[in-house]
C-alpha positions, 0 to 999 in steps of 0.5 A, spaced: 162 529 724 169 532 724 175 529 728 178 536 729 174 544 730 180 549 729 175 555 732 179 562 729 178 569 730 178 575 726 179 582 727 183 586 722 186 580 719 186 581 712 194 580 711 194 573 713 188 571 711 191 567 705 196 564 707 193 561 714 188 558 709 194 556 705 197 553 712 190 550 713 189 547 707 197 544 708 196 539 715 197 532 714 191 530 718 185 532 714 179 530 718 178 537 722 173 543 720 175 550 721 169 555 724 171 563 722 168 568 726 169 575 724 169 579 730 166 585 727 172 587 722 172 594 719 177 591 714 176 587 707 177 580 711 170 578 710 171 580 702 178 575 702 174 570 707 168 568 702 171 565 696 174 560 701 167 557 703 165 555 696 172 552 695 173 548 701 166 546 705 170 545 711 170 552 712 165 555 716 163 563 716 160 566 723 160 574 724 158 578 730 155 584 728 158 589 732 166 587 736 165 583 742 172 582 742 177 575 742 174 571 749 167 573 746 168 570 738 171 564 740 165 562 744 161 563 739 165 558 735 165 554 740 157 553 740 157 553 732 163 546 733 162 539 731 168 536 733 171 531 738 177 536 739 177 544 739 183 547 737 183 555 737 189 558 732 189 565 732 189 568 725 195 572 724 201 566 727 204 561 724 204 553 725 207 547 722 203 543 716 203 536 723 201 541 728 194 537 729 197 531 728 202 531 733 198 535 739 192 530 736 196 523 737 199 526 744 192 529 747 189 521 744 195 517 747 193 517 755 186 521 754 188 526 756 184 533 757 189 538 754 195 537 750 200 542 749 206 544 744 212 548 745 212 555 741 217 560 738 215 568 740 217 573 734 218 580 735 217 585 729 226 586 730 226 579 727 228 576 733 225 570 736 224 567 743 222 559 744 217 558 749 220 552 752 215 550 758 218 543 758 225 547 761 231 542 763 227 536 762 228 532 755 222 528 754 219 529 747 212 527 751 210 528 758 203 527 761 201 531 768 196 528 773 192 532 778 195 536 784 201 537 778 198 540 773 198 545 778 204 544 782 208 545 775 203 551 773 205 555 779 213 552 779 211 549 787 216 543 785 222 547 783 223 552 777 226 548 771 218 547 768 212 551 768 204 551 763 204 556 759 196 559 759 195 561 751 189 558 748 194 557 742 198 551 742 194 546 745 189 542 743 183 541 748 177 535 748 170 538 747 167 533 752 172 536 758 170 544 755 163 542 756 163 538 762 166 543 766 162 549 762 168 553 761 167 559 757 172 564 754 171 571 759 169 577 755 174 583 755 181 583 757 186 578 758 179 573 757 185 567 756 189 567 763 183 567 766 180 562 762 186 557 760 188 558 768 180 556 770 181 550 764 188 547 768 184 547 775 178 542 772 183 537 768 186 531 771 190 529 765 195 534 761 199 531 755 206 536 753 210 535 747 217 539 746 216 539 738 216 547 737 210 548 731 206 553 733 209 560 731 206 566 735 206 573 732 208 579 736 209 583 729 202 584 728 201 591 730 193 591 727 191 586 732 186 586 737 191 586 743 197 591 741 191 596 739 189 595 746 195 596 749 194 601 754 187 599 756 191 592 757 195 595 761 191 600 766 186 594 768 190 588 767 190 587 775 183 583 773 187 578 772 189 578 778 182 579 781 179 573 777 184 569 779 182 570 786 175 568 784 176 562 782 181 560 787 176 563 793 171 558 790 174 553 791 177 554 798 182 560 798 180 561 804 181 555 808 186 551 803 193 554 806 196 551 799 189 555 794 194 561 798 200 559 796 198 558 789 196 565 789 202 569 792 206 566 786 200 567 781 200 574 783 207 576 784 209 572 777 203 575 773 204 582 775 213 581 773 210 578 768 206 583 764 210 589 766 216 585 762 211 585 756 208 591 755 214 595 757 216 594 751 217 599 745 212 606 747 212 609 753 205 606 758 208 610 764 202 613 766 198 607 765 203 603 769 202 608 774 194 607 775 195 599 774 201 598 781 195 602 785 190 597 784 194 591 785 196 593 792 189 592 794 190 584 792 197 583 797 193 581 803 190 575 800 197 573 799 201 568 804 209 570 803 211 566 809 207 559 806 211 560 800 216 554 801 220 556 796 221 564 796 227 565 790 221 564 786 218 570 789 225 574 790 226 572 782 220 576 781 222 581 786 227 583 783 225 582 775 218 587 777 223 593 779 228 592 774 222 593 769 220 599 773 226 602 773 228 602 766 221 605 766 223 611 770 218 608 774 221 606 781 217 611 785 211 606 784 215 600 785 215 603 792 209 604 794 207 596 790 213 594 796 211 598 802 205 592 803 211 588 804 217 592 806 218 588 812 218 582 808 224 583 805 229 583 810 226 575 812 228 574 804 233 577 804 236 572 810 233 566 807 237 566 801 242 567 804 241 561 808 240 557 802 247 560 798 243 564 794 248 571 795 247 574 788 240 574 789 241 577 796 244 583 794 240 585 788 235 584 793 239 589 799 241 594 794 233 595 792 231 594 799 237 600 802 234 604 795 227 603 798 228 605 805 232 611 803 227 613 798 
């Protein structure tokens, strides 16, 4: 039985075939096997894959007959795993040649559940984005307990360090998977929902501030990127899975399952737009989308945010995307559940010498009002 079950999807990946295996075949910790499910692929992956399966029998080859989409092809290789710990790697991003050394050693060191690394984002301009959860702090290794994994996930303690919800980077023992029958969701936006159900159920999540996985956002063939638009439209089912998860266990009766919600929610929505804006014109499906989250606003508790810059930081950030997006209209009609709102937060971050944000924040409400 091997230590270590790297699960990796594939869908029209035949240009990194080669060198993920090259970088496999290269990790300093070598007692893992690696489950490939193919996700239905219309290029030549399968015909590139092949030939490794005799030449390394740690290597594993599954296959959906039709496409069923990443949540679906991790599952599968999930059920076909022997390992004591899942690594899900996407097929088309870099990694580090200790990357499951090191997340091995962390998650084995206080038996946590999770273990997380920092990442580095790179774009198709050359141009890279570290992914530093760890924020101000200068521990190499960090474990969370309890209500703070939470507390970080949501920024309730303070902003200088947050989870990321990838299922990439991290390394997860299989016996906290199976005790807690987490599934990966099918459809869009499968892995928020599922690393967010995954940071409610542990008790223990180790992070380590090494940089040593590699996310590529150049890959204009992957599975994300030519669901784009789709992704965008209906990424309010996050939100609404989110709310799921949280109503069943005590939304509506737990003043603190409501504040995590109001920051999830005005987080996620500043969050996407901010990562679909980018590059070609989605306006139309913006449009669509802004509509449907308005309907999940009366779940969230403004006033019961103890620290509402987070929300003022999201406030403003959401309607600069919007705007440059020449979509400032629909960031009004999202606000006009809030609009008596704002002047209270406009006060308060005044009151806690907030001014810049105060003024960003009036300048907006005055556009708004005269809209």
């Amino acid at each position: 039985m091997p230590e270590v079950s790297i699960i990796t999807p594939v869908y029209n990946a035949e240009a990194y075939i080669d060198e993920f295996i090259k970088m496999i075949f290269s990790q300093t910790f070598k007692d893992f096997e690696v489950i490939v499910v193919n996700d239905a692929s219309p290029d030549r992956s399968k015909e590139l894959i092949f030939p490794y399966l005799d030449m390394d029998k740690r290597i594993h080859y599954f296959e959906h007959k039709q496409n069923m989409g990443q949540g679906c092809a991790r599952n599968t290789g999930f059920l076909n795993s022997n390992g004591k710990y899942i690594a899900y790697i996407d097929i088309d991003d870099s990694f580090t040649n200790d990357y499951i050394e090191k997340l091995l050693l962390a998650i084995k060191k206080d038996d946590a559940d999770i273990a997380i690394a920092n990442s580095v984002w790179c774009y198709e301009d050359k141009n890279i984005e570290k992914d530093t959860f760890l924020g101000n702090y200068k521990n190499e290794y960090m474990l969370l307990k309890d209500d703070e994994i939470w507390g970080r996930y949501f920024q309730i303690f303070n902003n200088d360090m947050w989870l990321p919800t990838e299922p990439w980077g991290k390394i997860i023992k299989k016996s906290f998977i199976m005790d807690n029958s987490i599934k990966h969701d099918n459809g869009l936006y499968e892995d928020v929902i599922t690393n967010f159900n995954e940071l409610l159920l542990s008790k223990k999540v180790a992070l380590i501030s090494d940089y040593i996985y590699f996310y590529n956002q150049k890959n204009t063939n992957s599975a994300t990127m030519q669901k784009k638009a789709e992704y965008i439209e209906k990424s309010y089912h996050v939100v609404e899975g989110i709310y799921e998860i949280l109503r069943a266990n005590g939304l509506k009766t737990n003043r603190q399952y409501k504040e995590y919600f109001t920051l999830f929610y005005f987080r996620f929505i500043h969050g996407v737009y901010s990562f679909f804006s980018k590059g070609e014109n989605f306006s139309s499906y913006f449009q669509k989308s802004i509509v449907k989250y308005k309907n999940f606003f009366k779940y969230t508790d403004f006033y019961g945010v103890k620290d509402k810059k987070f929300i003022a930081y999201h406030l403003i950030g959401f309607y600069r995307e919007m705007k440059n997006l020449g979509l400032e209209g629909f960031y009004f009609l999202f606000i006009d559940n809030l609009h008596e709102k704002i002047p209270f937060l406009i006060f308060w971050l005044v009151l806690c010498k907030e001014y810049k944000k105060a003024k960003i924040l009036l300048r907006i409400y005055i556009r708004y009002l005269f809209a």
